[in-house]
Backbone bond lengths (Angstrom), bond angles and torsions (degrees), N, CA, C in turn:
res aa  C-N    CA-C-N  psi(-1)  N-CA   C-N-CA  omega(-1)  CA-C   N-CA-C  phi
1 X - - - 1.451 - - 1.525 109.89 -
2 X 1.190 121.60 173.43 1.536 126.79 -168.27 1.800 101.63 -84.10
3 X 1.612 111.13 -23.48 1.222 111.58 177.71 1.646 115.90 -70.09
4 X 1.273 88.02 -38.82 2.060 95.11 169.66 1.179 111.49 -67.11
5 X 1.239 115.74 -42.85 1.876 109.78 -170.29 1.517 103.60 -61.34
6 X 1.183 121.51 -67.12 1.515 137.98 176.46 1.423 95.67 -14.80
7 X 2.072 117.51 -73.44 1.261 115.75 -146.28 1.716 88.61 -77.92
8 X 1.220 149.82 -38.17 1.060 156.18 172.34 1.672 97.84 -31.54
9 X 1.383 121.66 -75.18 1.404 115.58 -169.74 2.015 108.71 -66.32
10 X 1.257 106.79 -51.32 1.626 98.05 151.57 1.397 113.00 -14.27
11 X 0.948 128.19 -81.34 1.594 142.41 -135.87 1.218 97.62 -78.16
12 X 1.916 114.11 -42.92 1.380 118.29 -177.37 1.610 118.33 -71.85
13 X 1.631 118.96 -13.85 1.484 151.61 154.85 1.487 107.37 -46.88
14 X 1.027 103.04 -49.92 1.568 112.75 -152.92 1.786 94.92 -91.11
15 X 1.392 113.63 -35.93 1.374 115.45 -171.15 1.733 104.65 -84.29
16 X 1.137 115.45 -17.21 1.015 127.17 167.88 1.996 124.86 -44.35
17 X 1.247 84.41 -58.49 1.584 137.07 -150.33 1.344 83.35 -57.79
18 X 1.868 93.98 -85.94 1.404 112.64 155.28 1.842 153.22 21.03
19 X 1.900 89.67 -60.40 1.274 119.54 163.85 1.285 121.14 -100.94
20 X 1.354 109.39 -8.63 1.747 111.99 179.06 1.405 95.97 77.45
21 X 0.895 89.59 44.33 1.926 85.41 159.79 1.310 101.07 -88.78
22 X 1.226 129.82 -77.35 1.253 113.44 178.43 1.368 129.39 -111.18
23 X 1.126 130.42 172.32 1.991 130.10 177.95 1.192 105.46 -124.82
24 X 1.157 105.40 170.96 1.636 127.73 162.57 1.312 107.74 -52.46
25 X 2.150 122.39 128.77 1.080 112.15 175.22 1.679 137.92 68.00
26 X 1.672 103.15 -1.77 0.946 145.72 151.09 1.455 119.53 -37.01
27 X 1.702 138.92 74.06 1.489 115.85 163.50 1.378 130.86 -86.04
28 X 1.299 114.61 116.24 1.853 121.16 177.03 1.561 105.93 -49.14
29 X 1.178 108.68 139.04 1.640 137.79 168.74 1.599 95.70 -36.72
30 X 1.108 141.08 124.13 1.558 139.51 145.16 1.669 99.67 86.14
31 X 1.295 131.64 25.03 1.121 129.06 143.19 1.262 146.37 -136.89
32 X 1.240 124.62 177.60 1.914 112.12 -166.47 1.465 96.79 -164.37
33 X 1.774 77.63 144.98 1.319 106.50 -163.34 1.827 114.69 -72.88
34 X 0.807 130.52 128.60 1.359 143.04 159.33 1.571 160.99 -113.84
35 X 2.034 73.79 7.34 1.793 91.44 163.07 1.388 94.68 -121.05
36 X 1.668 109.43 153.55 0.928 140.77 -175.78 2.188 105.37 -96.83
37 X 1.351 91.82 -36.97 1.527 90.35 174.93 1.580 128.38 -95.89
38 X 1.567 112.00 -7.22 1.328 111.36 149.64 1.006 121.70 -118.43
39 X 1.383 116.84 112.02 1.076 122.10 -151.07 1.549 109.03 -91.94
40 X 1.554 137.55 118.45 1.461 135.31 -148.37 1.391 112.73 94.70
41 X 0.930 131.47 -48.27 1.430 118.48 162.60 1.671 136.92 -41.88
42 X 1.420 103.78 114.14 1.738 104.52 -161.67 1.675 86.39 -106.12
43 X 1.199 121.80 161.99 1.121 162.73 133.75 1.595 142.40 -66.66
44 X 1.465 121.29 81.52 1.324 108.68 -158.87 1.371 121.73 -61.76
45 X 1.082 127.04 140.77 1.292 151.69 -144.53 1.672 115.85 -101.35
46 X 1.374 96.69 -38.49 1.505 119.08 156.16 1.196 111.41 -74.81
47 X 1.129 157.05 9.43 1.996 139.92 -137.48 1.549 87.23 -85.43
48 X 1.289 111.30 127.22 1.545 110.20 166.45 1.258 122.57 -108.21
49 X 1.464 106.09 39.57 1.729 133.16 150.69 1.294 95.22 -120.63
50 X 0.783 143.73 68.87 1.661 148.04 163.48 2.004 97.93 -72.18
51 X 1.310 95.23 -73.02 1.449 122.12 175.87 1.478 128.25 -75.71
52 X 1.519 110.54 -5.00 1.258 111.12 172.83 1.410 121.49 -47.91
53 X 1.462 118.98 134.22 1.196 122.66 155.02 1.044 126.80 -52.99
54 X 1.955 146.14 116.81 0.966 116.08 175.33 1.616 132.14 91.92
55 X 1.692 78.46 0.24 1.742 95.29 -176.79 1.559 112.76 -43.30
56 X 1.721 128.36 -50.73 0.946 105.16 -147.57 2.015 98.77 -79.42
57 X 1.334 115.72 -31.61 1.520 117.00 -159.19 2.153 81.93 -61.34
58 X 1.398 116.42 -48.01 1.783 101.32 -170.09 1.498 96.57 -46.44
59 X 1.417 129.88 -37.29 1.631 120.37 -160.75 1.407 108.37 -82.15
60 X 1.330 127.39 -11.03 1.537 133.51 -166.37 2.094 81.15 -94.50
61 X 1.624 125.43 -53.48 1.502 110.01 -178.25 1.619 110.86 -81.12
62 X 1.353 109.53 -1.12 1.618 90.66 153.30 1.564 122.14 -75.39
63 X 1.285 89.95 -44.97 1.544 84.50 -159.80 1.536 107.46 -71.46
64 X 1.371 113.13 -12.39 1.889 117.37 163.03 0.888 104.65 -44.36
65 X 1.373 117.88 -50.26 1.858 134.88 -158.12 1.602 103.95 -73.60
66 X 1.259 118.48 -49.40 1.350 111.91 156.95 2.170 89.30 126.21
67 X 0.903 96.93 17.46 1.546 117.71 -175.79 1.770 101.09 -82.60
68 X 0.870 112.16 101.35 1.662 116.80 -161.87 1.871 98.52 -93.26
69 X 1.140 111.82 -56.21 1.055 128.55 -161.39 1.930 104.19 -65.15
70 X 1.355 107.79 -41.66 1.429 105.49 -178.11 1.087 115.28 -83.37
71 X 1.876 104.13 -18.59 1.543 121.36 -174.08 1.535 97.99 -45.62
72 X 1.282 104.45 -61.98 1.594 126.50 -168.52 1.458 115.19 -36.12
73 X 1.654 92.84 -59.71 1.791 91.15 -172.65 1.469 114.74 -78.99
74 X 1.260 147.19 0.93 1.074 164.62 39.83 1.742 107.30 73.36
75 X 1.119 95.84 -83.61 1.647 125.17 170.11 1.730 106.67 -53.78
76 X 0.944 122.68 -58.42 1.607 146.80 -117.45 2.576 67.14 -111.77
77 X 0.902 121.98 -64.58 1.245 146.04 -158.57 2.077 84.12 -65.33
78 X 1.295 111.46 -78.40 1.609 101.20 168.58 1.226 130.26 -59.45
79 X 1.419 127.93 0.07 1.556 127.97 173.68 1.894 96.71 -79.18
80 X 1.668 101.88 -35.74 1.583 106.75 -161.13 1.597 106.53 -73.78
81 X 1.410 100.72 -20.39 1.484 106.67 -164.91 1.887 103.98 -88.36
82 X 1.209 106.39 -58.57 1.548 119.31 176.43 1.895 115.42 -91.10
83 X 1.193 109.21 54.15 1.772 97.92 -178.89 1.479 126.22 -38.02
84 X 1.598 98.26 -30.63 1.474 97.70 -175.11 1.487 112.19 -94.07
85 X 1.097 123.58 -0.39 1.453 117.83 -159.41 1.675 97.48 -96.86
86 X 1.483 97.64 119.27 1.434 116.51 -163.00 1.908 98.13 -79.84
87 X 1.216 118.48 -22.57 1.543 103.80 164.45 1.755 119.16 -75.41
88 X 1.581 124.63 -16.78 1.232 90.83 156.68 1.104 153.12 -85.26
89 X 1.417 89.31 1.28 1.506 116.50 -167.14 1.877 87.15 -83.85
């Protein structure tokens, strides 16, 4: 459900955090930011679903799969493709 995925990437946030992977104000190597309303959130820059067909339905059977990490770019790949489309968001 969308309530599991959420706390799932949460958790993976938090475990993150955790290890100092990342901080506050923090920019990752090879990416850039492109929302204005979350503010810290990068965008990979590399995504090699940029152009995928279909990006967002592959990111809805990743994240079935439990594949978090591809889930993302996946996700991250249909936000770039459809800006307006309020279901990928």
């Amino acid at each position: 459900s969308d309530t599991e995925f959420w706390d799932k990437m949460q958790a993976e946030w938090e475990e993150m955090a955790r290890r100092n992977w990342i901080s506050e104000n923090q920019e990752a190597p090879g990416q850039v930011t492109i929302s204005t309303i979350e503010k810290g959130y990068y965008f990979h820059t590399d995504n090699p679903f940029k152009d995928w067909p279909g990006a967002f339905e592959e990111g809805l059977k990743k994240m079935k799969e439990g594949d978090l990490p591809v889930t993302i770019l996946y996700l991250e790949a249909a936000i770039l493709q459809e800006p307006n489309d309020a279901e990928v968001f």
